[in-house]
N, C-alpha and C positions, 0 to 999 in steps of 0.2 A: 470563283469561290476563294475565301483567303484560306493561306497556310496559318493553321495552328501556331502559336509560338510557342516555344516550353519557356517558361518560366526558369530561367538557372537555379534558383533556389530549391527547386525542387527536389533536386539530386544530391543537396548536402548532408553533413552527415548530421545535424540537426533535422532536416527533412524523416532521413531515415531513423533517426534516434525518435520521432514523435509517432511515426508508422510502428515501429516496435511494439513502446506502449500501449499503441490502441491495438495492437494486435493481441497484445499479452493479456490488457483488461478485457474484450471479448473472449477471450477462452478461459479466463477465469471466470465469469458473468457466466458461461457457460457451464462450467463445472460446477459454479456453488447455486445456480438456479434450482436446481433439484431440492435441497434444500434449505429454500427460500433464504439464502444470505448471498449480500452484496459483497462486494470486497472489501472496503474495509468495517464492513461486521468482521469479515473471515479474522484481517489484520487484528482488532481488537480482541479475539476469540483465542489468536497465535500467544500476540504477548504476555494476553493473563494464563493461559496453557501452560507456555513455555518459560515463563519468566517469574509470575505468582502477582498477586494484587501488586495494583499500580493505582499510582494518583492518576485521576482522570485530568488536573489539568497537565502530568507528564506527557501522556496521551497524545494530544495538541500538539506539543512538537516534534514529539518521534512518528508522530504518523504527517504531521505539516498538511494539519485541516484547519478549519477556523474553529473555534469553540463551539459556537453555535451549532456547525455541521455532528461535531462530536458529542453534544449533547442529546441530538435527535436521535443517534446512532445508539450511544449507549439506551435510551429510553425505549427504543426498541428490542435489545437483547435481553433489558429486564423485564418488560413485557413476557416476550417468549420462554423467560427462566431462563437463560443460559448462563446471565451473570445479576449480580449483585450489587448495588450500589452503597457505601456505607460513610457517615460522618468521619472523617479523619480524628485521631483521640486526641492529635496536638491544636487541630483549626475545625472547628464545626461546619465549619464554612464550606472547605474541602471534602471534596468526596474520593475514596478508595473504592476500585472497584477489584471485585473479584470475580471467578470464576465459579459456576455453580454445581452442583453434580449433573444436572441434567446438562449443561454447556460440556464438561470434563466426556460426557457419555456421547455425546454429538461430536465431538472435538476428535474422538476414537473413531469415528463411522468417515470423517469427511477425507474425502482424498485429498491432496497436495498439490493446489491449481501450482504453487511455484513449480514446485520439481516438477512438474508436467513441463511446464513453460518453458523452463530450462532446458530441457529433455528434449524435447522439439526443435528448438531453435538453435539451442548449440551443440549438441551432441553430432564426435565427430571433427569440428571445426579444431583447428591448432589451436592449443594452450597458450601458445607464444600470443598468437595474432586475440587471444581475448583479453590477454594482461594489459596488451598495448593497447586494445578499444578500453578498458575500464581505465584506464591511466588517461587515456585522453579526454574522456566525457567527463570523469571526475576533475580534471583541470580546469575544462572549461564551463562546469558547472560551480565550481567553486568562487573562480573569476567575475562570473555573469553573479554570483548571488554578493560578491564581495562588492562588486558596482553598486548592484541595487540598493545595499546598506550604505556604502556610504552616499548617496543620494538622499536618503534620509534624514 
């Protein structure tokens, strides 16, 4: 029988920086299933909540989805009444989206899959050793995203 080999990669901290997330997205899939929103319906539900009408094409890059993705999303919240879709008054073109009473009333009832997430996984852990992991992934996230542009 052969021996297994591990894959070195597996063990980097990209490895585990991708484990996180899938771990994080399932426990939020898990918290906002009840109900019936995805993550980022929740994200989209946060920023009109917490921030107030927003242009939907701002949208698109503060959440860093495709239009397309963000359009299907938004079309489902107004479906469900949560939010609102409205002609921008300087670009007809553009759309503002807002927040609805029955979204604002849903928005009170849902729990907080982040501070759960957070709650979990870091709580406990040295303050010191989390500055230093956001300091490093933020570097080389930055890097990796500054390559890809200039490739373009």
């Amino acid at each position: 029988m052969k021996k297994k080999v591990e894959n070195p990669h597996h063990g980097s901290v990209g490895s585990w920086a991708k484990r996180l997330y899938f771990a994080s997205r399932a426990l939020m899939d898990a918290v906002l299933r009840p109900y019936d929103l995805g993550s980022t319906q929740w994200y989209v539900l946060h920023q009109l909540a917490n921030e107030g009408p927003t242009m939907q094409r701002d949208l698109v890059r503060l959440l860093q989805i495709e239009r397309a993705t963000l359009s299907g999303i938004v079309a489902t919240l107004v479906r469900k009444g949560f939010i609102e879709q409205m002609p921008d008054s300087q670009d007809q073109r553009q759309r503002m989206l807002r927040i609805t009473a029955s979204g604002k009333k849903l928005w009170k009832e849902l729990p907080d899959p982040i501070a759960l997430i957070l709650s979990l996984a870091f709580d406990g852990v040295d303050q010191a050793e989390l500055a230093t992991a956001r300091r490093v992934l933020q570097a080389a996230t930055e890097r990796l995203n500054h390559h890809v542009s200039e490739r373009k």
